[in-house]
N, C-alpha and C positions, 0 to 999 in steps of 0.2 A: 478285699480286692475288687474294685469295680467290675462288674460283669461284661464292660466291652474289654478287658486286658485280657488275651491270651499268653502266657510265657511260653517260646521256643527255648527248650532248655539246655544248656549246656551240658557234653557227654564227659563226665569226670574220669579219666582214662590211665592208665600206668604211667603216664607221662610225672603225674604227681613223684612217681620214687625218684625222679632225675632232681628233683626240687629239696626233697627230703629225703637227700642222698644219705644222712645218717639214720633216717630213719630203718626199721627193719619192713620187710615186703607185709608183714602182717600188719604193722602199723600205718602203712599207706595205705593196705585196704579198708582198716578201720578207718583213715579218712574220708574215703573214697565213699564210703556208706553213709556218714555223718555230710556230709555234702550231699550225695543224695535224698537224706531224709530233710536236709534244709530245702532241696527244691520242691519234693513234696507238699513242705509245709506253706510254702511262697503258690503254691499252684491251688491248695485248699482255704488260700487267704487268711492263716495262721501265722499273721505275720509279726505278733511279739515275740512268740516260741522261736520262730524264723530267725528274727535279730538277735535275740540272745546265744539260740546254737551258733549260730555265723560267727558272733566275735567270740566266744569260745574256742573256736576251731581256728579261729585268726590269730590266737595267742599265740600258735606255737609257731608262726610264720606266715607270708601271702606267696602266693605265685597266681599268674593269671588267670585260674578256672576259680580262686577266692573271686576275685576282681570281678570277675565275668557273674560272676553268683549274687556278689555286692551290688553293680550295679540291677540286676534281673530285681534283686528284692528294693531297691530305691526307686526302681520303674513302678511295680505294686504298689508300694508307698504315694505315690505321685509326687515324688521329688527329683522329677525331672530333670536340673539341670544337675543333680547329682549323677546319675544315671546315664545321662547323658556325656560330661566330663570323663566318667570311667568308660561308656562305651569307645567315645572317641580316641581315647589314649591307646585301648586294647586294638581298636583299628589300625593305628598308625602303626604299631607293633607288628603287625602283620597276624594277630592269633589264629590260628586255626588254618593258614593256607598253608603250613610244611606239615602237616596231618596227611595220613595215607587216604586217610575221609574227612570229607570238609563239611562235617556235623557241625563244629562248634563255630566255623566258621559261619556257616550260613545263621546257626541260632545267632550271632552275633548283627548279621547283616538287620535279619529279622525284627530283631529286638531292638536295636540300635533304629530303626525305622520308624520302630513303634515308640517311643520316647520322644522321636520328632515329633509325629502329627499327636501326640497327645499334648504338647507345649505348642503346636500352632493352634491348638485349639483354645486353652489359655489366653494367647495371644490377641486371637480373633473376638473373647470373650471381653479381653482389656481394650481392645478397641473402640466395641460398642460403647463402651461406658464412659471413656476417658478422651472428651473430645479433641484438643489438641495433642494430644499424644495417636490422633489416631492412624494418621499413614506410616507414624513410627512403628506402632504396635502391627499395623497388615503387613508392613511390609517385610517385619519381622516371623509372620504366620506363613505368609509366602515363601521365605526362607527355608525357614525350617519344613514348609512341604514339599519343598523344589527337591532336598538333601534327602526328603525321606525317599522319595520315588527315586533318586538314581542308587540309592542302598537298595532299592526292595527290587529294580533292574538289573544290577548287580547280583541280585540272591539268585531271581530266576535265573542268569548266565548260567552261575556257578553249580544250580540247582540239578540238571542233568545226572552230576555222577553222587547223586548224594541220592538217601532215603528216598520213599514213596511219600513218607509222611513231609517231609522238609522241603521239597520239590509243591507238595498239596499247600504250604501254609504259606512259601514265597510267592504261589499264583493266587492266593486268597488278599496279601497283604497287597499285592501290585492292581488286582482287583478290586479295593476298596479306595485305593488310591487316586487308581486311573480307570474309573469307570467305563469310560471307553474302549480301553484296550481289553475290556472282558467280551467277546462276541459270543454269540446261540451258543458255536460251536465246541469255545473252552466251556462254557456253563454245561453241555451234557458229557462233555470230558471227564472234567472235574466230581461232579456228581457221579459218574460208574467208579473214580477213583477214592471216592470216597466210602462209596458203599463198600466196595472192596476191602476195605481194612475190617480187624476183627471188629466187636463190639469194644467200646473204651470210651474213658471222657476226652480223649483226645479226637474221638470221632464225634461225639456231640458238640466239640469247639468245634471241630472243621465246618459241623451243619450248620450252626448258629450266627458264624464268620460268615458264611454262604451268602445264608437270611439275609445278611447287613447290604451286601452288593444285589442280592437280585430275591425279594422275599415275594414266599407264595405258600400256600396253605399244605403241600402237599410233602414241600420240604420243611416244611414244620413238624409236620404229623412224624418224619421219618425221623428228625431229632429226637423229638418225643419217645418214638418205639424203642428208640436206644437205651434210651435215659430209662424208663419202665424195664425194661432189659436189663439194664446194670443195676438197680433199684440204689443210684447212687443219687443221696437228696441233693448232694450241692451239682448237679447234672438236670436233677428232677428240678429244680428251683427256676434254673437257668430256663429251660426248655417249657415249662409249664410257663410261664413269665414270657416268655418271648411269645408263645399261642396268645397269650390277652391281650399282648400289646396291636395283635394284628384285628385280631374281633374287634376289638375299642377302636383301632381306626376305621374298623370294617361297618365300623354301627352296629353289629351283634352283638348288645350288652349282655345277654346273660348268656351265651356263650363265654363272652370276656370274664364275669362274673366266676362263672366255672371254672374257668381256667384260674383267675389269680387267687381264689382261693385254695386249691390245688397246689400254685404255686408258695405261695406263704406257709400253708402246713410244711410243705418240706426244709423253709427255710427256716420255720419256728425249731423241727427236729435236731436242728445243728447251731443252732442261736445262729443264725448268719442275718446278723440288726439291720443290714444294709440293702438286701435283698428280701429281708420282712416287710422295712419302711417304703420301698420300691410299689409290692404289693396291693400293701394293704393302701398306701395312696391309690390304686388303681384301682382298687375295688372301691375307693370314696367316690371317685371321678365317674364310674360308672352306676353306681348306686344314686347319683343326682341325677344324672341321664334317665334312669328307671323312676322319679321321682320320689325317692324314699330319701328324702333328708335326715329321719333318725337312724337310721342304717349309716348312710354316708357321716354322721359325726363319729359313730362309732368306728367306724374304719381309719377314718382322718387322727383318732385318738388315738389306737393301737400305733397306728401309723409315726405318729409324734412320740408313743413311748418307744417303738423302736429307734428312733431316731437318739433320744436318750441315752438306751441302753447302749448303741451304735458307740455315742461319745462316750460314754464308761469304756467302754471293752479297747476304746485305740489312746484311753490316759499312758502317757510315757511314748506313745509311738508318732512317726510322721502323718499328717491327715493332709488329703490327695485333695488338689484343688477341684479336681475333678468332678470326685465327691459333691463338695458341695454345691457346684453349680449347677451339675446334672440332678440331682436327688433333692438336698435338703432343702437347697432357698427355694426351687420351683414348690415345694410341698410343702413348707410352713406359707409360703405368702400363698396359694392356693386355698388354704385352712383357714387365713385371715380372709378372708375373701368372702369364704364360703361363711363367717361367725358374722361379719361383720355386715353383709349385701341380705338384712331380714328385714323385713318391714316395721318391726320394734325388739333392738336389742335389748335384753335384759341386764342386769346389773349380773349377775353370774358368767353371761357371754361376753360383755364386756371385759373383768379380772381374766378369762379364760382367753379374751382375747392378747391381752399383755401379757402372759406368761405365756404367749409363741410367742410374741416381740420379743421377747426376755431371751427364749431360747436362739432367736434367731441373731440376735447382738450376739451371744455367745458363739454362734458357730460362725458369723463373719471374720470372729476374734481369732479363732481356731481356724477357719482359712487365710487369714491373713497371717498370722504367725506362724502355721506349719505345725502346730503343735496344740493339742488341744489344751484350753485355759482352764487349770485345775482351781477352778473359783467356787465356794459356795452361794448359790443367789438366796439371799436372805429375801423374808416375807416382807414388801413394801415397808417404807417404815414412816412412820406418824406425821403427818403433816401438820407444821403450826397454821396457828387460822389464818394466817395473813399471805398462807405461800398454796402455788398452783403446780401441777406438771403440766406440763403440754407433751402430749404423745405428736409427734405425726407416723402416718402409716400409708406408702407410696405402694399402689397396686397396678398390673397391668390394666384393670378396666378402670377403677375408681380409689380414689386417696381420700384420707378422714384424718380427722383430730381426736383424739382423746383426752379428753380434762377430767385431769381430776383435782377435785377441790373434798375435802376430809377423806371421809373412806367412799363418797361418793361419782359416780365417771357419769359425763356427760359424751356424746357422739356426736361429729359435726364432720357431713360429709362436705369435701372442698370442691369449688365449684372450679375446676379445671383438670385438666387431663397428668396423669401423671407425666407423661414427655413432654407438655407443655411444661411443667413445673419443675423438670430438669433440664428443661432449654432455658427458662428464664434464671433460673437459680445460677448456670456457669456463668454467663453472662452476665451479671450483675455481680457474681464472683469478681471476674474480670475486671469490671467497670471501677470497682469499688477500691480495688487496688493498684490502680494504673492514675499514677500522681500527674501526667502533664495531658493525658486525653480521655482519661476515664470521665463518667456521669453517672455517679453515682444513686441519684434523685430518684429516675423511675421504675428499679429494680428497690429500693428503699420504702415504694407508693404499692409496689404490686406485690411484696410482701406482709407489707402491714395488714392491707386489705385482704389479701388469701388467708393467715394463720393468726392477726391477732383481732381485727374488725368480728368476728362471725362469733369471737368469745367474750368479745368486750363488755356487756350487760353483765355477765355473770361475774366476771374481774371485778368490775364497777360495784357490784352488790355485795360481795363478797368481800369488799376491802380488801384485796388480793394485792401485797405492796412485793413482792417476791415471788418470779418465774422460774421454772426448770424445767429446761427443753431437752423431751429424748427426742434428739433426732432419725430419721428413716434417712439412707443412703448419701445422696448428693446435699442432701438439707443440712447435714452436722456440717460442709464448710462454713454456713455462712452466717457473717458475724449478728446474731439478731440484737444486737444492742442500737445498728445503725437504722431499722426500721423507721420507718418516716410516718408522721400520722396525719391529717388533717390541717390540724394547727400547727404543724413544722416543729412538731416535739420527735425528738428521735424518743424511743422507745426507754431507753436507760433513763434517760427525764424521769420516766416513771416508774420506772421497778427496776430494782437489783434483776440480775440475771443470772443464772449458772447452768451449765451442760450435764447432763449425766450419762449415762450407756441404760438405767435401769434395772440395773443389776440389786438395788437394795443399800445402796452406799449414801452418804450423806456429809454433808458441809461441816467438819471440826469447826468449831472456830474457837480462838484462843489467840495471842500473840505472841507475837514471831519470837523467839527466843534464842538464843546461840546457832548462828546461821555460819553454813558451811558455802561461803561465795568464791566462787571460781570463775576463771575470764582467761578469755584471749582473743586475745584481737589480732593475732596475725595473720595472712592468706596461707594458702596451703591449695593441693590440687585439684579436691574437691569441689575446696569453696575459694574462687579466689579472689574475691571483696576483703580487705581488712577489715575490721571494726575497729577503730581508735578509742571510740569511746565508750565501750564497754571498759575499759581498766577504771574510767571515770564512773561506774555504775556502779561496779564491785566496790571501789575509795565511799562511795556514798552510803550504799549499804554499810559498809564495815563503818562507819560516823554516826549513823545512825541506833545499829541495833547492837555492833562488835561484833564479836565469833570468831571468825579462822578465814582469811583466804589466801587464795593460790590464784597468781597469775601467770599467764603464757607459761613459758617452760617449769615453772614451778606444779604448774597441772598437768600432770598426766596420770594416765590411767592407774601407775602402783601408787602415787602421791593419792589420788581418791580416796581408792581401794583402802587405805593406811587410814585415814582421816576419816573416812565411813564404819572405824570400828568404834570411834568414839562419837557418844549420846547427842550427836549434831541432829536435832526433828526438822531443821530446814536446808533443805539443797539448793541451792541459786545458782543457774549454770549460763554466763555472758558469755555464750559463745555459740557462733553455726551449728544449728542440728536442723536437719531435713527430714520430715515425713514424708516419705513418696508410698502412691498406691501397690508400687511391688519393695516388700519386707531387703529386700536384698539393696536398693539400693534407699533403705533409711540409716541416716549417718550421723555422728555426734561428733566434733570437733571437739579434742583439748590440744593442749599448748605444746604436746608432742607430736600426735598422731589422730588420726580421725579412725574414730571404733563405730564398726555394724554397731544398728541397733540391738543385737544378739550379747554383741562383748559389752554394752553399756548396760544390758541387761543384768548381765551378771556379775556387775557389779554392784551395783546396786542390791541385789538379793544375798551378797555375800552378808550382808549384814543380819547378825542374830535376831532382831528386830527391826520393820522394817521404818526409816523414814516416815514423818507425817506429812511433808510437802516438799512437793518438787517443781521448783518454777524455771522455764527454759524461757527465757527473751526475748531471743535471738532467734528462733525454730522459723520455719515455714513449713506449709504442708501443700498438697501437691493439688493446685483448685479445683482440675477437673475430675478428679480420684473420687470416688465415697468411700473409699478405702484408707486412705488418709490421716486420718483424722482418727481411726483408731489406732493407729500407731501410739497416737500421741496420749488420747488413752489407756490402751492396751499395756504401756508400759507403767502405767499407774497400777492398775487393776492386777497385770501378774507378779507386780512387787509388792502388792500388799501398801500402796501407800493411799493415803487420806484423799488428797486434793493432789490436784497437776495445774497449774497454771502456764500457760503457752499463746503463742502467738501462731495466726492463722496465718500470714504472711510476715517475709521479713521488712521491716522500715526500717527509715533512716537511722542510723546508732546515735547518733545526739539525739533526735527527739525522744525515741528508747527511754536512754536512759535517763533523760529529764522525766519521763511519765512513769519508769519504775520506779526513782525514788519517789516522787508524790507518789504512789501506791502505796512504798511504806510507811511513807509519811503519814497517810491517815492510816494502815493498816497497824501503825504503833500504838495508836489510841482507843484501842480499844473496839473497835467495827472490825465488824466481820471481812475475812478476806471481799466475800463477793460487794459487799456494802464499799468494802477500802475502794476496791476497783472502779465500781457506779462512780464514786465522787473523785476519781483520780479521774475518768473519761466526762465528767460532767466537767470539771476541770478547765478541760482541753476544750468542750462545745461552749463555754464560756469566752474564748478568747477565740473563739472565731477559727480554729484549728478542724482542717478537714478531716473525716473519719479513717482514711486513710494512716493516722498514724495515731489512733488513740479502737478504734475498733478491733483492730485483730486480736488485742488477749481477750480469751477466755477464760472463765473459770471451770474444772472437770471433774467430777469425782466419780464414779462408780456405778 
């Protein structure tokens, strides 16, 4: 459980035997107890145990202190709009105001407050990134903060005839909200009222909470006396952790030093991987400060194996965006930073430096999907002579390339700024695919020159006829086959091209054999462009290669699902799917109904083996997102399939599908998917055809 979540917890109360009116009075108390040992568990951030007693105890029926429980553990989770949805339902219900004591109503107000500003922050985080989405995305953080604070207004109203303690955490949450409305005066209020409770980890939240609104050394210390007092380590962790944080802004590193190592010990005692990886990052970051670089790698490794261990211990559970934005990404690209900013990397620092990229793909996977991606990353695997990777690696101060050509890595730091290099990259995103005003040319010149000019000797030398681009963030939108060079060669002129994530996966290649083509071309509410001539795409493939297809209403989701039990190793899907940067609004059209990427997911996986290729057409993905684009991989990678082939935006459906069949047209004979594709878009630049509708597929694998 992130260490800024505090849970106000719901009072599980005899109201339960009205609910399980057949139950006997002993069997309510044993649920009564079983409820309480889940918030327990939710509050010690044992949150598999947590989800499994909960729908245990849910079998035998819900009433609203379940509901109220559910969402508390979806808040933990950082599944927000889950949490959010049940808190708001339990509001409108009125819960907890016909109570003699409005405990659960106020933990409700509380906690329902906290759920807002944890998703404006989300918000505020997708804003920065996603630039035309961005007054959508503030304005939607504003929202949701405007909602928190007249909830946490409403607590303190209500807060009078309630607890000491529930009174302290609705002036702490309105406090961190509306910093202004905390004066001198509540701050020495609150502090005698705080003291005043017995010792408990509820009173080293209250301290910690404090800290957040108005931090000083002296109400640290008293956290602390607490936490030593209860000798309770996930208190200890907290408080010890929160003292470094303030040294290290304070410039006292080895006080800070002291302290996080302090705090790590106690979080080591309890495997708490999240509040290790916290840590022992802190102890890297001050250990550079102190000038001990081997110190600081050590710290930063511990650091990255908790981070590991982190992702083992939440396999099957929700993973908190939270999480990752606050803790993991600042800490692996910190690590890259610190591997990569030597005055001569070694070949050791280099591999060491690609397996944090490796880790770091995986847990964008796992924030972006909610779920962490039960993948094994295999050991790089053997490059033929004629083929290259191209790493890039976007840093707050400085961005670099990684090449590698056999088991050998070459370094090439880019000579521009990372924000520079995601300002040009949306924009020529933009440019690239806007058929009546885009200009595509000089985002085409300033790419070539940034990622393929600084490597070109060594391509050249090395006869390197075959690229693979692991992209870093905003870079995987963009189509690099259109790269512009010198002599007005787009880049595909001269090598095949493919995508990867770097995970350790590699190009099948083989031909296409009994293809599973599916189409529709109707509008729907999602999408409401028809495609006409996708039914002419599927007609072609099925002339070309045969297999099975299903068009408009003959596809839908149980027609799939039926057809994916039989040995079809190609999927070909002519119809609307959407990658967007939030998982929630990725969408797959069939000729019924339009399925989350979640239920296309599982369809897909239904199958005892999985699919070797899966080519979408039709897709787009969302330009300004660096999120995006693993969708579109991601759903290769946790289906277990070979290759994904996709398009980066959507084009016209007659040109489509005149440039899919030429794909399989050469992809029948024998050339490789990625080779089919080169000469299906060399093709297109033969006849004078803009990149705009021959650039956006890519090739994907793993």
């Amino acid at each position: 459980m992130p260490q800024k979540i505090f849970l106000f917890f719901f009072m599980v109360t005899l109201t339960l035997i009205g609910f399980f009116s057949q139950k006997s009075l002993s069997q309510s108390e044993d649920l009564k107890s079983e409820l309480t040992q889940v918030q327990k568990l939710i509050e010690q951030g044992n949150l598999n145990l947590a989800s499994y007693l909960l729908e245990k105890v849910s079998q035998s029926g819900e009433n609203s202190y379940i509901q109220a429980i559910k969402a508390n553990l979806a808040l933990a989770q950082g599944d927000y709009i889950r949490s959010i949805s049940i808190f708001e339902s339990l509001y409108q219900q009125n819960f907890g105001l016909t109570e003699r004591n409005k405990e659960n109503r106020l933990a409700l107000l509380n906690n329902y407050s906290q759920a807002l500003t944890e998703r404006s922050q989300i918000y505020l985080a997708l804003a920065s990134e996603e630039l035309y989405r961005r007054q959508e995305f503030s304005r939607a953080a504003l929202d949701d903060k405007n909602h928190a604070l007249g909830l946490v207004r409403e607590a303190v109203a209500q807060s009078a005839l309630s607890s000491q303690q529930s009174q302290i955490q609705a002036r702490l949450n309105l406090g961190k909200l509306d910093p202004a409305s905390f004066s001198l005066e509540d701050l020495e209020k609150i502090k005698d009222e705080i003291r005043s409770l017995p010792a408990s980890n509820q009173q080293v939240n209250f301290w910690l909470l404090l800290i957040e609104i108005h931090s000083s050394l002296p109400l640290l210390q008293e956290a602390l006396s607490i936490a030593l007092e209860l000798n309770d380590p996930l208190s200890l962790t907290r408080a010890w952790g929160a003292l470094a944080q303030y040294y290290e802004l304070s410039g006292d590193y080895k006080e800070a030093l002291t302290a996080s190592q302090q705090a790590s010990l106690a979080a080591s005692s309890i495997s708490n991987w999240e509040q290790l990886a916290k840590w022992q990052w802190l102890s890297a970051r001050v250990y550079r400060r102190l000038n001990q670089p081997e110190n600081a790698n050590v710290a930063y490794r511990n650091a990255v194996n908790a981070v590991k261990q982190l992702r083992y211990s939440l396999t099957g559970n929700r993973v908190s965006q939270a999480l990752y934005l606050d803790t993991i990404e600042p800490l692996l690209r910190d690590f890259l930073a610190f591997l990569l900013n030597q005055p001569s990397a070694s070949q050791e620092t280099l591999a060491e430096a690609l397996e944090i990229l490796r880790l770091g793909q995986l847990s964008e996977l796992d924030n972006y999907f909610g779920r962490i991606c039960e993948v094994i990353v295999s050991n790089e695997p053997s490059l033929k002579a004629d083929t290259a990777i191209i790493y890039t690696i976007l840093l707050p101060q400085k961005s670099y390339i990684i090449l590698r050509l056999g088991n050998t890595y070459h370094l090439f730091e880019l000579e521009a700024s990372s924000e520079t290099i995601k300002k040009e990259a949306l924009n020529w995103r933009h440019q690239i695919a806007d058929r009546f005003y885009g200009d595509y040319r000089p985002g085409s010149y300033y790419f070539y020159d940034k990622l393929i000019r600084p490597i070109k000797p060594k391509l050249a030398l090395n006869k390197i006829s075959h690229l693979i681009f692991v992209q870093d963030g905003i870079l995987r939108n963009l189509p690099m086959a259109a790269l512009y060079d010198d002599d007005k060669k787009f880049l595909i002129e001269s090598f095949s091209i493919s995508y990867s994530l770097g995970l350790g996966g590699r190009i099948v290649s083989s031909r296409p054999k009994s293809p599973l083509v599916v189409a529709a071309s109707q509008p729907s509410s999602a999408f409401p462009n028809p495609i006409p001539a996708a039914i002419d795409e599927a007609r072609n493939i099925n002339n070309l290669l045969g297999g099975t297809q299903l068009i408009n209403e003959a596809f839908s989701p149980a027609t799939l699902l039926k057809q994916l039990e039989k040995p079809h190793q190609l999927l070909h899907i002519a119809s609307h799917s959407r990658f967007s940067g939030l998982i929630e609004e990725s969408l797959v059209q069939t000729g019924t109904q339009t399925l989350t990427l979640f239920e296309f997911e599982r369809i897909l996986q239904s199958r005892q083996s999985p699919i070797k290729r899966l080519i979408l057409s039709a897709c787009q993905t969302a330009e300004g997102s660096r999120y995006a684009v693993l969708g579109l991989a991601g759903i290769g990678l946790r289906s277990g399939i070979d290759n994904v082939i996709g398009s980066l935006w959507f084009s016209e459906d007659k040109k489509t599908s005149s440039f899919i069949t030429s794909f399989y047209q050469f992809w029948k004979f024998n050339l490789s998917e990625e080779e089919a594709l080169r000469q299906a878009q060399i093709e297109q630049i033969r006849k004078g055809t803009s990149p705009i509708d021959w650039a956006a597929f890519v090739c994907i694998t793993p």
